[in-house]
C-alpha positions as CSV (number, residue, x, y, z in Angstrom):
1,X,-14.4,16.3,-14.0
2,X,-14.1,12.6,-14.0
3,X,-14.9,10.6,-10.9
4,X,-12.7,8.4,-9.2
5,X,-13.5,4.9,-9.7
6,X,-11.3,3.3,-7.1
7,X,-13.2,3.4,-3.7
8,X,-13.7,1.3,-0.5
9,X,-16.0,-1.9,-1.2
10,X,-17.1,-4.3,1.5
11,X,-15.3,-6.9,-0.6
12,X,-13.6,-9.7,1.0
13,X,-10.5,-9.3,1.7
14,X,-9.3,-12.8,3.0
15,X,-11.1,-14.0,0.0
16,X,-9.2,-11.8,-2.1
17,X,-6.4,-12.5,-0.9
18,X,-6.8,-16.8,-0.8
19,X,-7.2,-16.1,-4.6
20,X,-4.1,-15.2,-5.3
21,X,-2.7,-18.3,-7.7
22,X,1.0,-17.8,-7.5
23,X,1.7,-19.1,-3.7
24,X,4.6,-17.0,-3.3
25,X,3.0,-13.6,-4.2
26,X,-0.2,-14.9,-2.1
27,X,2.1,-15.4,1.1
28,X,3.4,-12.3,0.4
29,X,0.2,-10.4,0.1
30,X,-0.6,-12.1,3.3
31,X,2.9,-11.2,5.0
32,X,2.6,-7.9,3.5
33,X,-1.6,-7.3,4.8
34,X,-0.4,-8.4,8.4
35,X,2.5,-5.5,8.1
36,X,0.2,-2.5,7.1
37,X,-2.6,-3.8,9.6
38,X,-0.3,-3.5,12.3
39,X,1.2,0.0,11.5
40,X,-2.0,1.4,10.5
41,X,-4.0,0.2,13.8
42,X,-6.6,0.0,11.3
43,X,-8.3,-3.1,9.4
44,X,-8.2,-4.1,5.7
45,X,-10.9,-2.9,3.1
46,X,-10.8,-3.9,-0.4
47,X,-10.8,-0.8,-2.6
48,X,-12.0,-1.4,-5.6
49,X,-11.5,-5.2,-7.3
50,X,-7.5,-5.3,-6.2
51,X,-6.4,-2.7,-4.0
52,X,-6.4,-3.5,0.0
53,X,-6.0,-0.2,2.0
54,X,-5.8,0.6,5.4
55,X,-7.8,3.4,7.1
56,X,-9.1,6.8,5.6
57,X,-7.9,10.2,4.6
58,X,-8.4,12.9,2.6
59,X,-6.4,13.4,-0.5
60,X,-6.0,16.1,-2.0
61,X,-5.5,17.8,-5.3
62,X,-3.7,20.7,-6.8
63,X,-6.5,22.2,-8.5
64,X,-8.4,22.0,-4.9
65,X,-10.5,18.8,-5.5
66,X,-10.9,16.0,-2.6
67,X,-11.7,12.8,-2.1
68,X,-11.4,9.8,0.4
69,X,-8.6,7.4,0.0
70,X,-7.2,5.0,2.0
71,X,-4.0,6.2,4.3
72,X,-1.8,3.3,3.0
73,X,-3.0,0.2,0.8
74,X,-0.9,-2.1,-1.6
75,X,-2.2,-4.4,-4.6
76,X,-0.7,-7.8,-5.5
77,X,-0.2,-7.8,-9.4
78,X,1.2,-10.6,-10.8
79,X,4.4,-8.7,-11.3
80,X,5.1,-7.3,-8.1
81,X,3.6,-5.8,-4.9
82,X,2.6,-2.2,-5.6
83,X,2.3,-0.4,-2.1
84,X,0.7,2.7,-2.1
85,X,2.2,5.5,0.3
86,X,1.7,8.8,1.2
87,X,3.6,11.7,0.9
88,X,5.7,10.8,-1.9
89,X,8.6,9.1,-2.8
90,X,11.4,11.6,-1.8
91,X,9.5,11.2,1.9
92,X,11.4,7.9,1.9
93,X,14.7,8.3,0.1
94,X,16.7,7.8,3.1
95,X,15.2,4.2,3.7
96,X,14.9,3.3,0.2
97,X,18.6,3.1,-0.3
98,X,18.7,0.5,2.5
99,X,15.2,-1.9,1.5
100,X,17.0,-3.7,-1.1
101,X,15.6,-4.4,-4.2
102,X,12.6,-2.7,-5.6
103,X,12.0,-0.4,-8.3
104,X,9.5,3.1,-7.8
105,X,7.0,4.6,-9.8
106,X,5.0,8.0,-9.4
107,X,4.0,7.2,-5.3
108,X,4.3,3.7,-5.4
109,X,6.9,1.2,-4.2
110,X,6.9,-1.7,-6.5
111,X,8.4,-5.5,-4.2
112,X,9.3,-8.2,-6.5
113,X,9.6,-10.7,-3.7
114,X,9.7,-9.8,-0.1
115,X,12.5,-12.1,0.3
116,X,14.8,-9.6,-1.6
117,X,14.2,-6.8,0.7
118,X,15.0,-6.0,4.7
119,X,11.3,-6.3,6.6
120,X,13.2,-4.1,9.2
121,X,13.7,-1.1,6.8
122,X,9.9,-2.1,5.5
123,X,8.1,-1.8,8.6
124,X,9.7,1.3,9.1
125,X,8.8,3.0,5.7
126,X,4.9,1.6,6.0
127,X,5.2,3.0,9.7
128,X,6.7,6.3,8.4
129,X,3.4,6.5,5.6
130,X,0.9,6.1,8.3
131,X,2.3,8.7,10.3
132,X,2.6,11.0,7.2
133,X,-1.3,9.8,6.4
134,X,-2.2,11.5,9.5
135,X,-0.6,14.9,8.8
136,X,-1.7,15.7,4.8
C-alpha cells in the first residue's frame, strides 16, 4: 500500500507564509493561521511544502490503516483557502448555511476571500473541528 506523502516537516511556517505573492491571500493565510492557532491551543507545523496544520491525531481508515495527521490544517492555493476539517462536511451543515460564501469539496472547506464570509460563524466551525479532532 502506498505511503502517505504529506507529513509534518520542521519547515517554516512564517516563512511560508511571508511568501505568499498575492497580498490578499497572504493576509488571509495569516488571519486564517492566527484563527486555527487559537482554537487548536496548539502551534503551526508545515506539513508537507503547503499545508499548515495544527496539532496531531490519528486518522483512520476504513480498511483499518492509521496514520498521523494534523487535527485541523488549511493550505493557501492561489485559488482559495482549503481548510482541512475533521469529521466531515455534514458535521458542519448547520453553520455552513450561515458562513457565506464558499464552495466544499470531499472534507475540505474551500474560502475565496475571507471578506466574503462571517469570522463569527468561522471560528465557530474551526472550534467545532478541534473538538471533533479530539474525539475520532
Amino acid at each position: 500500500m502506498a505511503e502517505l506523502k504529506t507529513r509534518a516537516t520542521d519547515g517554516d511556517v512564517a516563512a511560508f507564509l511571508a511568501s505568499i505573492e498575492d497580498e490578499g491571500r497572504r493576509s488571509d493565510a495569516v488571519a486564517v493561521c492566527d484563527l486555527i492557532a487559537r482554537a487548536a491551543k496548539a502551534p503551526p507545523v508545515m506539513w508537507g511544502p503547503a499545508i499548515v496544520g495544527f496539532g496531531h491525531r490519528t486518522l483512520r481508515y476504513p480498511d483499518g490503516r492509521e496514520t498521523d495527521w494534523m487535527a485541523i490544517g488549511f493550505s493557501p492555493r492561489k485559488a482559495s483557502t482549503t481548510l482541512y476539517l475533521a469529521g466531515g462536511l455534514d458535521t458542519y451543515a448547520d453553520l455552513l448555511a450561515d458562513l457565506g460564501r464558499h464552495t466544499t469539496g470531499k472534507g475540505c472547506l474551500y474560502l475565496k476571500r475571507l471578506s466574503d464570509v462571517d469570522l463569527a460563524v468561522l471560528r465557530t466551525i474551526v472550534a467545532r473541528s478541534v473538538t471533533q479532532a479530539r474525539t475520532l
